[in-house]
N, C-alpha and C positions, 0 to 999 in steps of 0.2 A: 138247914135251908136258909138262904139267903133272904131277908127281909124285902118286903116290897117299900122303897120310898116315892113317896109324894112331892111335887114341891108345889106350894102355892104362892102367887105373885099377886101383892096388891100394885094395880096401875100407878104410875106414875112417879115422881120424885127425880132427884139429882144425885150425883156421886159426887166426893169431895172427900180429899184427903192424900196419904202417901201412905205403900202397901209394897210389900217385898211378897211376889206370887211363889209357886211351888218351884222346887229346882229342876232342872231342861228333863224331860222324859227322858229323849233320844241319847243322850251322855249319860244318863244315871245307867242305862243298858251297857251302855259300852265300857262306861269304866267299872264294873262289876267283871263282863267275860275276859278285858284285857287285862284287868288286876289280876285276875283268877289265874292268866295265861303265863306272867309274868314272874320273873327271879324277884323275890324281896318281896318286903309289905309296903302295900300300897292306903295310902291314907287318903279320905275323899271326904269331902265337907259339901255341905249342898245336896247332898243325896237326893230325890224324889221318894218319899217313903208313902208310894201307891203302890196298889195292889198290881197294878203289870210290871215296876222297877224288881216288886220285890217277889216276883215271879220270876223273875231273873237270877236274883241273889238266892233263890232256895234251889234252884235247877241246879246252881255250880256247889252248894252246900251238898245239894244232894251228889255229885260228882265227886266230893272228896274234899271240898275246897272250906279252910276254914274264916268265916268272916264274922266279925265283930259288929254287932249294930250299935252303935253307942248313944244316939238317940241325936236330936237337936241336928238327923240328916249327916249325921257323922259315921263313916264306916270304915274298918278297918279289914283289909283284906289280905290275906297268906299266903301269897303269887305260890302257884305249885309245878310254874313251867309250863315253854309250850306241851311238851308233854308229859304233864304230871295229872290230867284227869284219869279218875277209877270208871270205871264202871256201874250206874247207877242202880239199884236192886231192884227200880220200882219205872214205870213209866212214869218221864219228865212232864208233870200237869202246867201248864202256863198260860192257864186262865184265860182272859181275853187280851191277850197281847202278841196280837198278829209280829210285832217289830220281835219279841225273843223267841218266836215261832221260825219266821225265815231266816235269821241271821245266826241263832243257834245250827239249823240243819244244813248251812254251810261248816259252821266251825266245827261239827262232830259228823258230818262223811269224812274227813280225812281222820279221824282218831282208831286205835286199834281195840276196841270195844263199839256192840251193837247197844242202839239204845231207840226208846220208843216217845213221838212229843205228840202230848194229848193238850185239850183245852177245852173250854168251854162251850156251850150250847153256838154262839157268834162266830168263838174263833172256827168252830168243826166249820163256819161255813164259806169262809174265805178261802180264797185261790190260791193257790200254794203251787199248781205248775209253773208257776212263772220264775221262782227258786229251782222247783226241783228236775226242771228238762235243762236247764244249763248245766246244774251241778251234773246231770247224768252224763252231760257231753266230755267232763272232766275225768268221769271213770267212778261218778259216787254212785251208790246203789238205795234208793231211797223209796221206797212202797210206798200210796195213797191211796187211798180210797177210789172207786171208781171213776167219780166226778173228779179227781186231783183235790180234794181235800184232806185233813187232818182224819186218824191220826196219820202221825209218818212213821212208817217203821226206818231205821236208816241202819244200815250193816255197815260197821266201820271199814276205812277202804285203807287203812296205815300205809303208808309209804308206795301205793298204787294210784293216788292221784296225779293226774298230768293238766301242765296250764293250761290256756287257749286263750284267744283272743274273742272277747265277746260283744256284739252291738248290740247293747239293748233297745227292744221295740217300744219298751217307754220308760217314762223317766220316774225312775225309782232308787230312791237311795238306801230304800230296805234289799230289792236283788244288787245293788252294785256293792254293799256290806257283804252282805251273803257268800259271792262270789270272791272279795277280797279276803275276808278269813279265811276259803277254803283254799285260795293260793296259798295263803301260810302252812299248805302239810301238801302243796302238787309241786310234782317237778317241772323244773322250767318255769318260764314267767307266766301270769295272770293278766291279761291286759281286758280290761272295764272300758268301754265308751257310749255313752248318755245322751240319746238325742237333744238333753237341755240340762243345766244344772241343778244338781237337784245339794241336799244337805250332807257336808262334807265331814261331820263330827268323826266318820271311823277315821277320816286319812289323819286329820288332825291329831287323832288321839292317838294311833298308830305311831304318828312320829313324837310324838311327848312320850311315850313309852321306849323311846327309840329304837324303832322296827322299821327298815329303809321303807319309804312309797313313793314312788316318779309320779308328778300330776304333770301334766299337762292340760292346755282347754278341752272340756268336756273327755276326761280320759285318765285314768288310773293304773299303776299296774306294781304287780308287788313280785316276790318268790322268796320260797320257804328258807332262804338260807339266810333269817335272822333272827333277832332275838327281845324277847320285852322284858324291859329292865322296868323295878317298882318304880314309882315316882309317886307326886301328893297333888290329889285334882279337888279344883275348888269348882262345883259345876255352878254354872249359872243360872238365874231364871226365867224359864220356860217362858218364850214368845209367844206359844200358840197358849199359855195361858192367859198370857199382859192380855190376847187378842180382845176376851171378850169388856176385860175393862178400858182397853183403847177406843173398843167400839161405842160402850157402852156412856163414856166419859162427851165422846163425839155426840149421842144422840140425845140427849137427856139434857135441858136446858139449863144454863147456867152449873153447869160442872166442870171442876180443873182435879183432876188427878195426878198424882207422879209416882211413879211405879219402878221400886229401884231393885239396879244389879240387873236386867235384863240380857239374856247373850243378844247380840245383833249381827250376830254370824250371820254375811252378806248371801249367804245360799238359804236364809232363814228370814228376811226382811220382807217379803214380799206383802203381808199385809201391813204394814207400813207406806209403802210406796202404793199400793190400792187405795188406802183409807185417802191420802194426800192427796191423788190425782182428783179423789172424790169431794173435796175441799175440807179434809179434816186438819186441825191445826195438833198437830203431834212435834216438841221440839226434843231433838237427844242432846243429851246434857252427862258430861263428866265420864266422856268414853275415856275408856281404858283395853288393856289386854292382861284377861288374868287364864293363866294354863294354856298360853296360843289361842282363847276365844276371846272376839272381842264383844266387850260390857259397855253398858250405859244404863242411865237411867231418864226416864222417859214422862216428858212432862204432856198429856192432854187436856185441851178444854173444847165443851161444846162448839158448835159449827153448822152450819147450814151445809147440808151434802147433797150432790148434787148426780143424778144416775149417769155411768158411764162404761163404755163396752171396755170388758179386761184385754188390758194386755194379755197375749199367751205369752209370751215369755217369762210373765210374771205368775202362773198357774203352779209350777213345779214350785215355785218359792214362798206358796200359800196355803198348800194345797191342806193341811189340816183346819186351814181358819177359816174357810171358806162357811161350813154352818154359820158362825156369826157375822160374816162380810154379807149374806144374803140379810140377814137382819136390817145393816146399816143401809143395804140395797133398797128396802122395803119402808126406811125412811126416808128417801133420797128424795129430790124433784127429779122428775121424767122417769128413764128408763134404765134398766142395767141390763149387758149381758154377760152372759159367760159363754165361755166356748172354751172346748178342747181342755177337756179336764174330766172328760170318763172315765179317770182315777175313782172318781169319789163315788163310784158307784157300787166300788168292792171295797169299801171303809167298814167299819165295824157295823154300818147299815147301808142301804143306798141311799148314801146323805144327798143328792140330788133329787129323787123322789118324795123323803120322806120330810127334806125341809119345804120343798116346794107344796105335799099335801098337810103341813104344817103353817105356812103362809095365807093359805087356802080358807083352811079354816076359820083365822083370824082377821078374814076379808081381802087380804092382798093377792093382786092380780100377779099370780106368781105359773109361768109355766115353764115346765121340765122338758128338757130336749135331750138326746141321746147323750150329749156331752158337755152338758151346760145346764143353764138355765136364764131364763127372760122375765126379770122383774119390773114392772109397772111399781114404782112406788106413791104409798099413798096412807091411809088414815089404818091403823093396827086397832082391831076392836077385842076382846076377851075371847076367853074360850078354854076346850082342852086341847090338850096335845098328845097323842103318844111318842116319845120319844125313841121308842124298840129299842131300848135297852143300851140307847148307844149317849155317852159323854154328853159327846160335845153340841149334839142337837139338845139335850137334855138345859144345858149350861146355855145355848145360845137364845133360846126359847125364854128363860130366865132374864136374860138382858134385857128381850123384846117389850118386855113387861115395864120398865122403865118408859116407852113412847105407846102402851096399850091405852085405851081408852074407858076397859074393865079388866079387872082382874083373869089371872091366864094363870090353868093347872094344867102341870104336867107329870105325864103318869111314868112311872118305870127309871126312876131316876139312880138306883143303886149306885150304877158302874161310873155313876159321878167320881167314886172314891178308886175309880183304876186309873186316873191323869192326876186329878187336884182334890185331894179328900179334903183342903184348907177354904173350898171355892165359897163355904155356903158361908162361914168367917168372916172372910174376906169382903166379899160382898154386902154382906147385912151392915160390916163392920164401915163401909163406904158410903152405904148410903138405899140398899136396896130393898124393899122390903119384902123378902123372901122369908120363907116357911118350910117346915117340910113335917111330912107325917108317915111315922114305917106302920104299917101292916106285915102281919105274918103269910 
């Protein structure tokens, strides 16, 4: 049984110093299934070694695929070919990581073996038709639960998939992956189009494996008639982790942070370009491109922020950082809104409710709208928090505590260790004075 942890925040203090965060979620998933998928061994540095990466890397262990952890986020992987997965003996468990949930039951409807993906108490309760009604349009056959939840049962469809052309009704780069993998086993092409951009890491990675993908603006399209060759990925570090020390760096008086190796994949920047409009001084320093992403490392120091309504265009290209951008929201002068970002309401919690009855509690005039929320920023005073079980309100609630006024606990912090098991390190190691306490 999984431990319950605590985290406790003594109020106030500065951050200061330089910190290399956890390596990218979203690419430690994908160069797992595409190493997995491909001829030759694939060599990967940077690995994410959390508990949703490596629910990824046991799924394809369990399919047949031999990978080497070698530790220090170095992995070694035994490409077994598009089609060289087995048959798994057991049902695929994948934890709380909705991203190896949808974009797996893309890649295994087209395989000639059925197989069954389970997960945890969270994952059982995310939305999964929004994968599994397009894949069925393709010819894939994939059972859910009543409500379209986990588990999936998926009966392999070999060589019965057919392409199609698909608009998605919202911007998601977990269904436009999903979709793209499963063009790799349909006939004919696959064409993806996104009412806005969302994060590009499969096309990228796809073609560093060299597997043909036509992009055009807002639009994808692939077909099964090619092939992934191993190659050696160096992933980068995870944006939506810098998030909460960009924020945290920004709101906490007298702190300069620089945070290196960041990817700054331009479909990944968006809390960057929020923090800035909000008057946060963030400078990128010694971009580079390593594996086709582009790198930097990222200097913050404190700032007077100032509330302001989001760009939507800039929603999709936030949309995990959003728990902590409400944070900096909540120290802002005047008001912040958000709008059109009803995404965040099927996250690992409804992080739009749960940060807003989180705000709440700690005095800030924080109200929840269907697809957004309207922050009055002003004076954070102590408290508890439940975090339900979910990261990143866990982690952003944490930061808060840096601009509280009393010390601020938060309950339920486990699945800190399914993004950034390094965060609580990291953090104390900057300047934070964080705590935590397990019960059984």
């Amino acid at each position: 049984m999984t431990k319950k942890i605590t985290f406790h925040i003594q109020n106030g203090g500065q951050l200061s110093g330089t910190a290399r965060v956890a390596g990218d979620k979203s690419m430690s998933h994908r160069a797992i299934m595409l190493g997995s998928l491909a001829q030759g061994v694939t060599h990967v540095t940077g690995f994410l070694e959390a508990e949703d990466a490596l629910a990824t890397l046991q799924a394809f262990r369990d399919m047949g695929v031999v990978i080497e952890q070698l530790g220090n986020g170095c992995v070694t992987i035994h490409g077994v070919g598009k089609h060289g997965l087995k048959a798994p003996s057991k049902p695929l468990y994948l934890g709380n990581s909705g991203t190896s949930m949808r974009l797996l039951s893309g890649l295994l409807a087209g395989q000639a073996f059925d197989c069954v993906l389970t997960g945890d108490e969270s994952l059982s309760k995310r939305p999964m038709k929004r994968v599994t009604e397009p894949l069925a349009s393709m010819g894939a056959v994939i059972h859910t639960t009543q409500s379209g939840t986990a588990p999936l049962h998926i009966t392999g469809q070999a060589g019965k998939l057919h392409g199609m052309d698909y608009t998605m009704p919202m911007a998601s780069a977990q269904v436009k992956s999903c979709l793209l993998l499963a063009g790799m086993y349909a006939q004919g092409q696959t064409t993806v189009t996104e009412p806005g951009p969302t994060r590009d890491h499969t096309e990228r990675m796809l073609k560093g494996f060299g597997y043909p993908v036509t992009q055009m603006t807002n639009q994808a399209s692939i077909h099964a008639n090619g092939q992934l060759t191993a190659c050696d990925i160096d992933v980068p570090s995870d944006i939506s982790s810098a998030a909460f020390f960009l924020v945290g760096a920004s709101i906490a008086p007298n702190s300069t942070v620089v945070l290196e190796h960041v990817g700054i994949n331009p479909t990944r920047t968006g809390i960057i370009d929020i923090l800035r409009l909000m008057g946060a001084h963030i400078d990128i320093l010694n971009e580079r491109v390593v594996g086709g992403e582009p790198v930097a490392d990222l200097r913050v120091t404190s700032s007077e922020l100032n509330g302001i309504a989001i760009p939507e265009h800039l929603v999709p290209l936030a949309i995990d950082e959003f728990p902590v951008l409400f944070i900096a929201a909540a120290c802002a002068k005047g008001e912040t809104r958000l709008t059109g970002a009803e995404e965040l309401r099927v996250k690992e919690s409804d992080r739009i409710q749960v940060m807003a009855d989180g705000l709440q509690a700690l005095g800030i005039d924080a109200t929840a709208t269907p697809d957004g929320m309207i922050i009055q920023g002003g004076t954070m005073g102590g408290g508890v928090i439940d975090s339900h079980g979910d990261h990143r309100i866990a982690m952003a609630f944490a930061i808060a505590g840096l601009r509280a006024s009393a010390p601020i606990r938060i309950l339920d912090c486990e699945n800190v260790n399914t993004s950034f098991p390094s965060f609580k390190a990291i953090a104390v190691a900057l300047g934070l004075n964080l705590t935590s306490q397990e019960e059984a």
